[in-house]
N, CA and C atoms as a LAMMPS dump frame, in Angstrom:
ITEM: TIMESTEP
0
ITEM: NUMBER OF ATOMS
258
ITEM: BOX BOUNDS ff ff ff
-5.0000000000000000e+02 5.0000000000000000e+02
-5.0000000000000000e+02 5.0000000000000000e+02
-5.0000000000000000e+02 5.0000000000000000e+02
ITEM: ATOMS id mol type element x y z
1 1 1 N -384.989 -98.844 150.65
2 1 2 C -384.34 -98.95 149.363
3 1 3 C -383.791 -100.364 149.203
4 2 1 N -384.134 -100.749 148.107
5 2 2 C -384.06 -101.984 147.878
6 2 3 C -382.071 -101.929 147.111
7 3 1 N -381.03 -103.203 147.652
8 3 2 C -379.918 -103.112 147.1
9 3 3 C -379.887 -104.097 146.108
10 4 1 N -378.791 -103.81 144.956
11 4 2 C -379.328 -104.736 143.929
12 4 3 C -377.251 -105.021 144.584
13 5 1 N -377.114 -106.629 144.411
14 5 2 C -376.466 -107.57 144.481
15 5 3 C -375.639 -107.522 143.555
16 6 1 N -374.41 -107.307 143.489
17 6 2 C -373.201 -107.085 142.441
18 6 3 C -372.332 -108.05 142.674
19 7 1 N -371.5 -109.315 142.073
20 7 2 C -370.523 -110.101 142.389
21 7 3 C -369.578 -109.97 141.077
22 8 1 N -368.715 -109.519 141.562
23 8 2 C -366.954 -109.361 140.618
24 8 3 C -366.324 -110.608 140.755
25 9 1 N -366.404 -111.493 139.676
26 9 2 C -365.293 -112.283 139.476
27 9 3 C -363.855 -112.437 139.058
28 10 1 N -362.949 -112.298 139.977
29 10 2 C -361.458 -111.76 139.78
30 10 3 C -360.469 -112.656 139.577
31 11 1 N -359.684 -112.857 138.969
32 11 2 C -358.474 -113.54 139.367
33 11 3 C -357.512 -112.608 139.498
34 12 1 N -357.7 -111.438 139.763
35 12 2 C -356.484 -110.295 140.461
36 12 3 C -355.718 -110.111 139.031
37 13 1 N -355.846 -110.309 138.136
38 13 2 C -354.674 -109.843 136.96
39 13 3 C -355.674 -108.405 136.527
40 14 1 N -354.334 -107.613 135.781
41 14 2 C -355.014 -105.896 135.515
42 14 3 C -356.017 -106.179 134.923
43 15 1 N -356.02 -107.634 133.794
44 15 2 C -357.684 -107.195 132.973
45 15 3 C -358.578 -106.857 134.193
46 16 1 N -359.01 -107.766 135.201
47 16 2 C -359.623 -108.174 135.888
48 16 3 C -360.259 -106.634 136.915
49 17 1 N -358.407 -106.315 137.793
50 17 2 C -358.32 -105.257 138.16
51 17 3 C -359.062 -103.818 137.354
52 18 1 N -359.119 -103.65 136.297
53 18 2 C -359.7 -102.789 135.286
54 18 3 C -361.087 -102.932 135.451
55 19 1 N -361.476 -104.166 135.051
56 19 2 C -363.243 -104.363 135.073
57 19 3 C -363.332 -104.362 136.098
58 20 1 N -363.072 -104.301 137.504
59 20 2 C -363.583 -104.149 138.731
60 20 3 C -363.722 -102.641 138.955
61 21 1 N -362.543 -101.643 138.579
62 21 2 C -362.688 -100.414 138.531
63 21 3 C -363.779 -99.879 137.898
64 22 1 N -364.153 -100.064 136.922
65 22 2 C -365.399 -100.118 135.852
66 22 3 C -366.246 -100.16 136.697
67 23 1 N -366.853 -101.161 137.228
68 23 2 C -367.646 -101.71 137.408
69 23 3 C -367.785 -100.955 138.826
70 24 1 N -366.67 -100.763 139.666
71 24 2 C -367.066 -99.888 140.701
72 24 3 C -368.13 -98.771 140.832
73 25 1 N -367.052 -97.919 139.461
74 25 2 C -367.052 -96.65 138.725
75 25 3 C -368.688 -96.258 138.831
76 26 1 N -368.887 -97.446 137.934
77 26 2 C -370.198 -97.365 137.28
78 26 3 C -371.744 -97.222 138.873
79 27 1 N -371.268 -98.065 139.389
80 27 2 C -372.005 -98.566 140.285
81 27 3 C -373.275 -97.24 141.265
82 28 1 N -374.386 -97.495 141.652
83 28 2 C -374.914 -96.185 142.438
84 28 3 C -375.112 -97.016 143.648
85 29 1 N -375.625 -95.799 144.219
86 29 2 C -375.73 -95.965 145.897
87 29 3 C -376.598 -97.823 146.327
88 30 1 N -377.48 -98.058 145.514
89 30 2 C -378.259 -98.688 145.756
90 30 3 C -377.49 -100.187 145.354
91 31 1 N -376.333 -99.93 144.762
92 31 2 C -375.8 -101.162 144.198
93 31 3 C -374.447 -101.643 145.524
94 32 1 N -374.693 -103.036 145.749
95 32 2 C -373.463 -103.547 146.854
96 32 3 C -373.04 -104.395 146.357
97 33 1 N -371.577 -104.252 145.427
98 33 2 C -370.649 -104.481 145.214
99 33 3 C -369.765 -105.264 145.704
100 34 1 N -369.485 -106.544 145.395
101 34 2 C -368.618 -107.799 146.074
102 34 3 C -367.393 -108.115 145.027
103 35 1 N -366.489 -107.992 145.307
104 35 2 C -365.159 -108.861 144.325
105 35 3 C -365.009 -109.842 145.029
106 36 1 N -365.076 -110.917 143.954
107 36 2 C -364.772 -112.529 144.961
108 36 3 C -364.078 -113.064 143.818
109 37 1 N -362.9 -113.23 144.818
110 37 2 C -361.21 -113.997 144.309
111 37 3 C -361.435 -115.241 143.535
112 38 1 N -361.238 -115.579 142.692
113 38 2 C -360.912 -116.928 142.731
114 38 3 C -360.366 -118.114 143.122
115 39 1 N -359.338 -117.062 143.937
116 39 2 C -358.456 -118.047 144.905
117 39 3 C -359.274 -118.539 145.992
118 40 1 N -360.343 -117.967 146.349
119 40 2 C -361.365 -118.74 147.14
120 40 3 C -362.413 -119.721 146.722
121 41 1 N -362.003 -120.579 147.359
122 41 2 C -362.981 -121.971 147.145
123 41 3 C -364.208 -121.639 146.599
124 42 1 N -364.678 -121.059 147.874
125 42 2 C -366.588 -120.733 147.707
126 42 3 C -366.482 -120.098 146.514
127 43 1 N -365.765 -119.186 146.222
128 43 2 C -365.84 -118.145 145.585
129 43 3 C -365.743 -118.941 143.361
130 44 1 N -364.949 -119.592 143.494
131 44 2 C -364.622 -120.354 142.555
132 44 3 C -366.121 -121.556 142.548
133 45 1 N -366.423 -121.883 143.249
134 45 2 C -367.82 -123.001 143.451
135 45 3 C -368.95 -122.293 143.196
136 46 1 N -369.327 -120.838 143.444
137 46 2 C -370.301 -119.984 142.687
138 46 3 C -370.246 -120.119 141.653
139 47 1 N -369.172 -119.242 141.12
140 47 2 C -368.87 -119.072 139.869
141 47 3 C -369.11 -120.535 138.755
142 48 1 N -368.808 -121.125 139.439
143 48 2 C -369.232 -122.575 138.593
144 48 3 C -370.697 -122.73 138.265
145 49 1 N -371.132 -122.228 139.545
146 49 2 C -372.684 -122.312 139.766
147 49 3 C -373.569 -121.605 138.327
148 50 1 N -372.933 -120.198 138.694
149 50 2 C -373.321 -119.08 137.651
150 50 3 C -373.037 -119.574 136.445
151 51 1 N -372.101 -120.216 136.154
152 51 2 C -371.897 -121.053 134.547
153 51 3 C -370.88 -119.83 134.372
154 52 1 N -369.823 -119.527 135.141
155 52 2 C -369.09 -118.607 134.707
156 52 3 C -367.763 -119.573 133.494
157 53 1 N -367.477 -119.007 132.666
158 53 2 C -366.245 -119.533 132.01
159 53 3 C -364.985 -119.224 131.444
160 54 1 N -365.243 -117.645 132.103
161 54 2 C -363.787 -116.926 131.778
162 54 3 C -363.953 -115.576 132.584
163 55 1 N -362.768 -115.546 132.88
164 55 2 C -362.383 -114.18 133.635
165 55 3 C -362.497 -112.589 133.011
166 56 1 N -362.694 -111.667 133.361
167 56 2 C -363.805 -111.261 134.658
168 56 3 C -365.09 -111.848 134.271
169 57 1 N -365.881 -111.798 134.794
170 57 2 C -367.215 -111.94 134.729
171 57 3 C -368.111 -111.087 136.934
172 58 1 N -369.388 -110.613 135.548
173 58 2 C -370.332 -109.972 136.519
174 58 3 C -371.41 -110.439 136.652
175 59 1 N -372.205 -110.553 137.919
176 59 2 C -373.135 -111.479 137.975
177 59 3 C -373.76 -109.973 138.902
178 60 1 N -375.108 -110.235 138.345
179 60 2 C -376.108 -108.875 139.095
180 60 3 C -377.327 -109.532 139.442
181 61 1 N -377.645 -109.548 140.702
182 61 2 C -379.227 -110.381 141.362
183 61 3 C -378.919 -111.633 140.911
184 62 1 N -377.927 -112.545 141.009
185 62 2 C -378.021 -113.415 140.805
186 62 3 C -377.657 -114.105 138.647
187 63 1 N -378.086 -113.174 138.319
188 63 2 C -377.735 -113.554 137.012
189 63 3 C -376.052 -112.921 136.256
190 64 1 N -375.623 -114.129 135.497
191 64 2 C -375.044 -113.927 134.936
192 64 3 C -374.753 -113.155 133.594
193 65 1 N -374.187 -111.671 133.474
194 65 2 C -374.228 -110.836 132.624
195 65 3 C -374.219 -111.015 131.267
196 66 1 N -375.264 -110.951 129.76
197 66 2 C -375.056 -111.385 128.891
198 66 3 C -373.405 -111.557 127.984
199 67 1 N -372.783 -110.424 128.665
200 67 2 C -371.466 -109.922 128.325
201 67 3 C -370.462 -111.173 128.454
202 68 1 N -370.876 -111.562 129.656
203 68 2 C -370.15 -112.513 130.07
204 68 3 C -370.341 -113.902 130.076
205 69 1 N -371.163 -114.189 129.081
206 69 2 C -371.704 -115.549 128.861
207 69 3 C -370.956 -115.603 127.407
208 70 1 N -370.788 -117.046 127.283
209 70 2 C -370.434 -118.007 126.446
210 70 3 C -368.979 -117.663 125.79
211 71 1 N -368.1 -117.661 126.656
212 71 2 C -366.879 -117.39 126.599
213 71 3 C -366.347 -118.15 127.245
214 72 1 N -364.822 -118.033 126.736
215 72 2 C -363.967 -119.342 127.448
216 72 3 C -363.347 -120.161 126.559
217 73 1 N -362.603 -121.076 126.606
218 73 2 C -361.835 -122.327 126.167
219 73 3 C -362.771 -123.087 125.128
220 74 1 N -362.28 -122.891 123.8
221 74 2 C -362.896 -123.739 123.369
222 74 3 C -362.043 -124.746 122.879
223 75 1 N -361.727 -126.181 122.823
224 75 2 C -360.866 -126.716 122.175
225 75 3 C -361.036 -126.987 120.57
226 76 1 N -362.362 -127.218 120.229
227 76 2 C -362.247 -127.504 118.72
228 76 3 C -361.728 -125.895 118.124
229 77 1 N -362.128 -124.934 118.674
230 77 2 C -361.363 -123.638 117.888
231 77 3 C -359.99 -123.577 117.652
232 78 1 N -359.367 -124.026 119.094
233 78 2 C -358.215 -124.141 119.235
234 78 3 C -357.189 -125.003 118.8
235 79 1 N -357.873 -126.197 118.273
236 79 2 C -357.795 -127.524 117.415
237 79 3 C -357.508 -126.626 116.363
238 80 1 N -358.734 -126.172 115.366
239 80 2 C -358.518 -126.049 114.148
240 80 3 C -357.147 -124.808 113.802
241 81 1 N -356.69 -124.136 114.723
242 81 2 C -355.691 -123.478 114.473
243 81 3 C -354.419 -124.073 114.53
244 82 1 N -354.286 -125.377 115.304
245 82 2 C -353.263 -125.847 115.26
246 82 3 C -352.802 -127.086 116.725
247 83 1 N -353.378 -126.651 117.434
248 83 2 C -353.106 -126.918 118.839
249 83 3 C -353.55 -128.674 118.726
250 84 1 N -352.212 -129.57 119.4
251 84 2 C -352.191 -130.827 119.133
252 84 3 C -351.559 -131.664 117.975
253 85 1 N -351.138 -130.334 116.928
254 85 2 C -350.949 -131.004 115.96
255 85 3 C -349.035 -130.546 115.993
256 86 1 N -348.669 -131.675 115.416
257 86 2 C -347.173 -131.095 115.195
258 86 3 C -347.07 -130.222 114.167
């Protein structure tokens, strides 16, 4: 039986804690399941790898989950609401 590769990207806060439960939840026999901290180096240097850009994020065989793509910090959004300006 072939295992399919699960990596949980955490920074330990409940959102995070929640989607890991999920994601446990969800999971079958054939699936091996990793939560990797952010507080770890390597673990944070993947995630870079993966093009991760916001917390949680799931990465399965190697790919990064559509769910979890293109999210994150944007500054011109954050610009046009106000941010920088007095």
């Amino acid at each position: 039986m072939t295992k399919r590769k699960i990596e949980i990207f955490s920074a330990g806060c409940p959102v995070c804690e929640q989607a890991v439960a999920s994601v446990q939840a969800a999971a079958c026999p054939s699936c091996e399941v990793e939560v990797r901290s952010m507080q770890d180096p390597a673990a944070a240097a993947a995630a870079l790898g993966y093009g991760v850009r916001s917390l949680p994020a799931v990465v399965i065989d190697g790919q990064l989950a559509s769910c979890c793509q293109g999210r994150g910090l944007e500054l011109d959004q954050l610009r046009s609401l106000g941010l920088g300006q007095p």
